[in-house]
C-alpha positions in Angstrom: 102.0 98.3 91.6 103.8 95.7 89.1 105.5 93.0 91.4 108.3 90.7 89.9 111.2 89.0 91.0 113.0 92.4 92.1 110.4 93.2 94.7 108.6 89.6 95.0 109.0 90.2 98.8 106.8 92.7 99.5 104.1 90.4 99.0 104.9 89.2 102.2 104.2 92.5 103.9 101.1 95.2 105.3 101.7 96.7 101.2 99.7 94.0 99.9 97.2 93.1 102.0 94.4 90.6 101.2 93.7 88.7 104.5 89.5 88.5 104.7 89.1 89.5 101.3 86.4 87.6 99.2 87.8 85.8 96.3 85.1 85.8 93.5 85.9 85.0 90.4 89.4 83.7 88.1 89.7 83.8 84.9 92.3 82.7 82.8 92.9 84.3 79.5 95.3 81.4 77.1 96.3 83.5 74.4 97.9 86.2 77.1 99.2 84.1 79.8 97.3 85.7 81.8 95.5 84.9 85.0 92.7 87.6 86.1 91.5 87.1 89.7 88.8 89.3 91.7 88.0 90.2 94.7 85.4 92.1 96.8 87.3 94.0 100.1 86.3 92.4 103.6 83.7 94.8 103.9 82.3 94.5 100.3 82.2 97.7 99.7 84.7 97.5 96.5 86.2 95.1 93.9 89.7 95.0 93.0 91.8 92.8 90.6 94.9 91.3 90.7 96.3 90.1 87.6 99.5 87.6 87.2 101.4 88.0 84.0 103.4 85.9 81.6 101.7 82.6 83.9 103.7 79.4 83.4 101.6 78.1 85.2 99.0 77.3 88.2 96.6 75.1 90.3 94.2 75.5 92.7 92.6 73.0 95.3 88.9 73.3 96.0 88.3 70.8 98.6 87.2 73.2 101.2 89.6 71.1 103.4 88.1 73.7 107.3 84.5 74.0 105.5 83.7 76.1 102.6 84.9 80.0 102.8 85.6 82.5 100.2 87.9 84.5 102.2 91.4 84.9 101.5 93.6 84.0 104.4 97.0 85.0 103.5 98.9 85.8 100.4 102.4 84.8 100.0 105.7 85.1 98.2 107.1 81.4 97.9 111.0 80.9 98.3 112.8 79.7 95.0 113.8 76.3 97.0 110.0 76.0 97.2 108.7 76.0 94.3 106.6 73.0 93.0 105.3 74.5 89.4 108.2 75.4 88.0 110.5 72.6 88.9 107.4 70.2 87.5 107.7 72.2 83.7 111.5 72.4 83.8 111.5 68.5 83.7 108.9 68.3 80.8 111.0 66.8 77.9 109.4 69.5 75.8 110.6 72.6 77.7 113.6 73.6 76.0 112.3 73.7 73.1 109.7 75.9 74.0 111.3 78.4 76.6 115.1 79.9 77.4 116.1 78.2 80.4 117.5 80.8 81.6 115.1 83.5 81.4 113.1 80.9 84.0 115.4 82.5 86.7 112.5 86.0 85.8 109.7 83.9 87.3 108.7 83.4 90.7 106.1 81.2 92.7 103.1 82.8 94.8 100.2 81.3 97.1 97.1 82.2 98.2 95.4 80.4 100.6 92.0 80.4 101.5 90.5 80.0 105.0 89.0 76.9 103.8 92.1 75.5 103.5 92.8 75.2 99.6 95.6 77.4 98.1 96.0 78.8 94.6 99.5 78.6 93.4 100.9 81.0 90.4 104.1 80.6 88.4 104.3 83.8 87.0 106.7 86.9 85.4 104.3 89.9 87.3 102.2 90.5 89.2 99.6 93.6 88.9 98.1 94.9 92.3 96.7 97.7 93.3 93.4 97.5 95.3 91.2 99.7 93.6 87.9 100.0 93.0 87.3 98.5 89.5 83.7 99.8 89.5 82.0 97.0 87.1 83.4 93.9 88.5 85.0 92.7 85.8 88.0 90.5 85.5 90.9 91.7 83.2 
């Protein structure tokens, strides 16, 4: 399932469900834009990937704020008024020159957050999801 700024909102539903899945690896792939994370299902018994295109941007938190956990806690679409990445690289002096301004209206904000209490955030065109097996455990 490719997830963009049409359909951002079904993150925020049952259809893409990640709550107690084990985060295990990220990578991030420069020369793409492209941010490759994996995950084993609550019961470990497969891997999956989900994959963020075209990324403007991200960060991620590692403090293990309620005690260390690799368990996803929720997965969330964030509301344009509440986006932090994207404001932050539209006031770079250098942004014009290196995107359309108005093409930045294709991107959208997403969180993760773990039960430990830290949170991924992605500024990104799509999303890839689909939770299936990827067999090997690789990432992208």
């Amino acid at each position: 399932m490719i997830i963009d700024k049409i359909n951002k909102d079904i993150i925020n539903t049952k259809d893409v469900y990640i709550h107690d899945d084990i985060f295990l690896d990220l990578r991030f792939v420069r020369d793409k834009h492209r941010l490759c994370l994996l995950f084993a299902t609550e019961d470990e018994t497969s891997t999956y990937e989900i994959n963020f295109i075209d990324v403007l941007g991200f960060e991620m938190t590692s403090c293990d704020f309620w005690g260390w956990s690799p368990h996803v806690y929720s997965f969330v679409s964030i509301k344009s008024e509440e986006y932090t990445i994207i404001p932050r690289l539209m006031e770079n002096k250098f942004f014009d020159y290196a995107f359309e301004s108005f093409a930045i209206d294709e991107y959208i904000e997403t969180k993760i957050i773990f039960t430990s209490g830290d949170e991924l955030i992605v500024a990104c065109k799509a999303i890839e999801y689909n939770k299936v097996d990827t067999g090997d455990g690789s990432v992208c």
